[in-house]
C-alpha positions as a Python dict, from the first residue, in 0.01 Angstrom:
ca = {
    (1, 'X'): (0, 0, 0),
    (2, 'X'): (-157, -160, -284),
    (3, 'X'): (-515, -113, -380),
    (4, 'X'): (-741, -275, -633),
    (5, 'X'): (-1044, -80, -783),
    (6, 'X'): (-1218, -281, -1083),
    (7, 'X'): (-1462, -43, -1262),
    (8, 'X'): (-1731, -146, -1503),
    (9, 'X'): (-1880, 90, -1725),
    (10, 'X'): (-2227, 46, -1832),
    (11, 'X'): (-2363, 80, -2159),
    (12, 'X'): (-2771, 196, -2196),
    (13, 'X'): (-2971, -49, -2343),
    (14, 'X'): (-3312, -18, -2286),
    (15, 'X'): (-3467, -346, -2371),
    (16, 'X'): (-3236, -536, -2152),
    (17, 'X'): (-3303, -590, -1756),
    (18, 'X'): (-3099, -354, -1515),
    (19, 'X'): (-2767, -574, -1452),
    (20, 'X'): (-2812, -542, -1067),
    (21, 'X'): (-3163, -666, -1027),
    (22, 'X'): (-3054, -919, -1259),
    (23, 'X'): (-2747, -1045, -1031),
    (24, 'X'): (-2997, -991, -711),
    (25, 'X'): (-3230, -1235, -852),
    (26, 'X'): (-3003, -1462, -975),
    (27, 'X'): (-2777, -1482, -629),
    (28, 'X'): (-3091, -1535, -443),
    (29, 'X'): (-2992, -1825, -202),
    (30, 'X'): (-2641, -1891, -303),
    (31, 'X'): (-2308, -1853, -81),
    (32, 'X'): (-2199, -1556, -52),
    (33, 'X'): (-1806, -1457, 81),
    (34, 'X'): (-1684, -1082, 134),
    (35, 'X'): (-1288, -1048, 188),
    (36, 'X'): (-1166, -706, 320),
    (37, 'X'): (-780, -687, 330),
    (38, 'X'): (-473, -497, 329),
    (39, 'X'): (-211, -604, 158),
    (40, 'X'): (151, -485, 318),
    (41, 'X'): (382, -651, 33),
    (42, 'X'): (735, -490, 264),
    (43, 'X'): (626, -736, 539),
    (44, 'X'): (486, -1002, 276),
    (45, 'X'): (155, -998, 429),
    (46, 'X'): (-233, -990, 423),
    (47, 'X'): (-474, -840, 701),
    (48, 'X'): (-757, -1001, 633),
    (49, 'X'): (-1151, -969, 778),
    (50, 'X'): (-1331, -1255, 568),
    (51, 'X'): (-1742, -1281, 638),
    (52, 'X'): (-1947, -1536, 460),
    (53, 'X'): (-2315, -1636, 446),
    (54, 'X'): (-2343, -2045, 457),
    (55, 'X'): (-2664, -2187, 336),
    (56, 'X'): (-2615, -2570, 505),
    (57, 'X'): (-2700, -2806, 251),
    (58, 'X'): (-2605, -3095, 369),
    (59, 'X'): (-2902, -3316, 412),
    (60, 'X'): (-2850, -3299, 822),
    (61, 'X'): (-2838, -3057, 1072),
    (62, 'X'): (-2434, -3014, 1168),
    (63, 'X'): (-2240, -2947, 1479),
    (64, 'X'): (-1968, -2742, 1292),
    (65, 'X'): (-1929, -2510, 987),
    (66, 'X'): (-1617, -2651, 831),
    (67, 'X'): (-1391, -2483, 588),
    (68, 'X'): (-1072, -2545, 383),
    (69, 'X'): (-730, -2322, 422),
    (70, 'X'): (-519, -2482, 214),
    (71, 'X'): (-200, -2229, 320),
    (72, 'X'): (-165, -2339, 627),
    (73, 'X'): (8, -2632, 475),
    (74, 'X'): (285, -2385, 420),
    (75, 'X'): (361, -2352, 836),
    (76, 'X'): (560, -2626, 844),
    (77, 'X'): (817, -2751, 613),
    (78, 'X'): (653, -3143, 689),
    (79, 'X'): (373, -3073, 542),
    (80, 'X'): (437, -2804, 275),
    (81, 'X'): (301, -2913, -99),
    (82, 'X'): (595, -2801, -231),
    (83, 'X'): (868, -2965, 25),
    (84, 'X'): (894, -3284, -210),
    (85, 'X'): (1220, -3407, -320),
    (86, 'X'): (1181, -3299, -625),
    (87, 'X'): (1026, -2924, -603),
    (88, 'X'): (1210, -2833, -232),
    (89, 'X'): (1540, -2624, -419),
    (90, 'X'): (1286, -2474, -682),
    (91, 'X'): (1008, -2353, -465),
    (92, 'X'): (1260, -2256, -155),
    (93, 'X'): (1666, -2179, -354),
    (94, 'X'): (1728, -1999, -33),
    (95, 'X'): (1569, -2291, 210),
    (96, 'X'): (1247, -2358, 367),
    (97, 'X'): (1030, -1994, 465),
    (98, 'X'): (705, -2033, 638),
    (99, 'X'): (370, -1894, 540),
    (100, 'X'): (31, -1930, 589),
    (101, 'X'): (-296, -1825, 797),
    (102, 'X'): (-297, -1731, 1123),
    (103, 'X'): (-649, -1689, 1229),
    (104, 'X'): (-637, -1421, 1547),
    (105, 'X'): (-1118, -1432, 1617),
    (106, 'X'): (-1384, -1670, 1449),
    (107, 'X'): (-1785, -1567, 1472),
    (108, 'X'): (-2024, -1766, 1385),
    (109, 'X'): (-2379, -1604, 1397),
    (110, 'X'): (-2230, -1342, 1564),
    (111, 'X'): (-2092, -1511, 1860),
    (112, 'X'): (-1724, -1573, 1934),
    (113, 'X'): (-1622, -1944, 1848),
    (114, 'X'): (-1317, -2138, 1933),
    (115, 'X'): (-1200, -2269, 1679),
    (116, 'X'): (-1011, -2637, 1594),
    (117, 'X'): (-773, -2735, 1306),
    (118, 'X'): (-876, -3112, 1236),
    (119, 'X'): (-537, -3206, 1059),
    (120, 'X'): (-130, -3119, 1157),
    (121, 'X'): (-95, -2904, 768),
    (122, 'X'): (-389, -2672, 938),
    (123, 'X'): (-591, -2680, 634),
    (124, 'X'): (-957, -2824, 786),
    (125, 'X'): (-1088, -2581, 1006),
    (126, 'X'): (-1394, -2659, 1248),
    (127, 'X'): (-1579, -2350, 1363),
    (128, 'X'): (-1813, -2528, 1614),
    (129, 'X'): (-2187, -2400, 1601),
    (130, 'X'): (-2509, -2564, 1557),
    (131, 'X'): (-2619, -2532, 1229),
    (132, 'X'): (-2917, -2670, 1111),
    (133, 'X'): (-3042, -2836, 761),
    (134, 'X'): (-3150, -2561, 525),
    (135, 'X'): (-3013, -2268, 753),
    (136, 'X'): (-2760, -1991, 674),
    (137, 'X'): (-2452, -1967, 940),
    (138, 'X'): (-2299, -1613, 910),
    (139, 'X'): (-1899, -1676, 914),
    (140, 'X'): (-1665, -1401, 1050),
    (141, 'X'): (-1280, -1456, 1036),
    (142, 'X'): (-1007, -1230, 1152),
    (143, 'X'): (-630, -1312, 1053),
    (144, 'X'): (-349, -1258, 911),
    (145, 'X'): (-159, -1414, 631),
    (146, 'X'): (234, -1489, 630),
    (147, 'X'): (330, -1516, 231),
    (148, 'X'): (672, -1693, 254),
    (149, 'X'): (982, -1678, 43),
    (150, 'X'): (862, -2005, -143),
    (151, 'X'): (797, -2017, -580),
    (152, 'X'): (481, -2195, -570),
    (153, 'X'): (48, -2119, -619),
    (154, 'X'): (131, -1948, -280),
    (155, 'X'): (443, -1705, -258),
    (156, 'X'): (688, -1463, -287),
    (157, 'X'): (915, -1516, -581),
    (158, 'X'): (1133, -1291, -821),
    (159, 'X'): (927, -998, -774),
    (160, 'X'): (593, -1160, -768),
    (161, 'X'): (302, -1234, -515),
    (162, 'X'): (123, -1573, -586),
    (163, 'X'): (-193, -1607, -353),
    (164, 'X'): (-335, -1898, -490),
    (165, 'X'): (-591, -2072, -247),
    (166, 'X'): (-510, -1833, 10),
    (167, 'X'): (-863, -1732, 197),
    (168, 'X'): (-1075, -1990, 328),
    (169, 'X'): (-1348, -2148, 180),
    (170, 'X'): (-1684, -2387, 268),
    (171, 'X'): (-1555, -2745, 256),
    (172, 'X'): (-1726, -2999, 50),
}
């Protein structure tokens, strides 16, 4: 496996703010998303548990949390971003290889939701709930992620792992 461990080492400064109540204060009321996942680059793949804290700021109170996956447009070779005349033989020399999301459980507040794919590319996902103007919806996704054989912002090519817009976010 590969593992990632970014380190920051502090320097004492007394007349400056501890950095942590700092970031507390600061990220009081934002978004917030937490990825855990293990990467298994022999079988090109993520295993992914992805939790995020929605505030809903959308002026109404909404029958859906609604997020973007943008590499699920890599399932199908219709609706890949890179299946165009013009960048098909450079994103896929050895032909068209599938990738994207496969999302296996969906939570919202804690409760198991079914979840719908509003578009045939699978990159609008409704996670039905009712969520209401000014509340938080705490998101919990289990999947997996196929990286496919493709030289693009999401891929396997020469050696290297591109995961470019990979993990779901909040949609606008």
């Amino acid at each position: 496996g590969v593992y990632l461990l970014v380190t920051h080492e502090r320097t004492e400064a007394p007349f400056l703010p501890d950095e942590s109540t700092m970031l507390i204060e600061a990220s009081a009321g934002l978004d917030s998303i937490r990825i855990d996942a293990a990467f298994d680059p022999e079988g090109r793949q993520l295993t992914v548990t992805q939790e995020m804290t929605l505030r809903n700021r959308t002026g109404q109170d909404q029958a859906a949390v609604m997020l973007r996956s943008w590499s699920g447009a890599y399932l199908a070779q219709e609706t890949s971003p890179t299946a165009s005349d013009e960048l098909y033989y450079a994103c896929y020399p050895a032909g068209f290889d599938p990738g994207g999301l496969k999302l296996e459980k969906a939570f919202v507040n804690g409760s198991v939701t079914i979840w719908h794919w509003l578009d045939e590319a699978q990159t609008v996902l409704s996670l039905p709930a009712a969520w209401a103007e000014g509340s938080q919806a705490l998101v919990r996704l289990q999947y997996t992620v196929e990286i496919p054989r493709c030289a693009s912002r999401f891929g396997y090519a020469e050696g290297f792992f591109m995961l470019g817009n990979v993990f779901p976010v909040p949609a606008l």
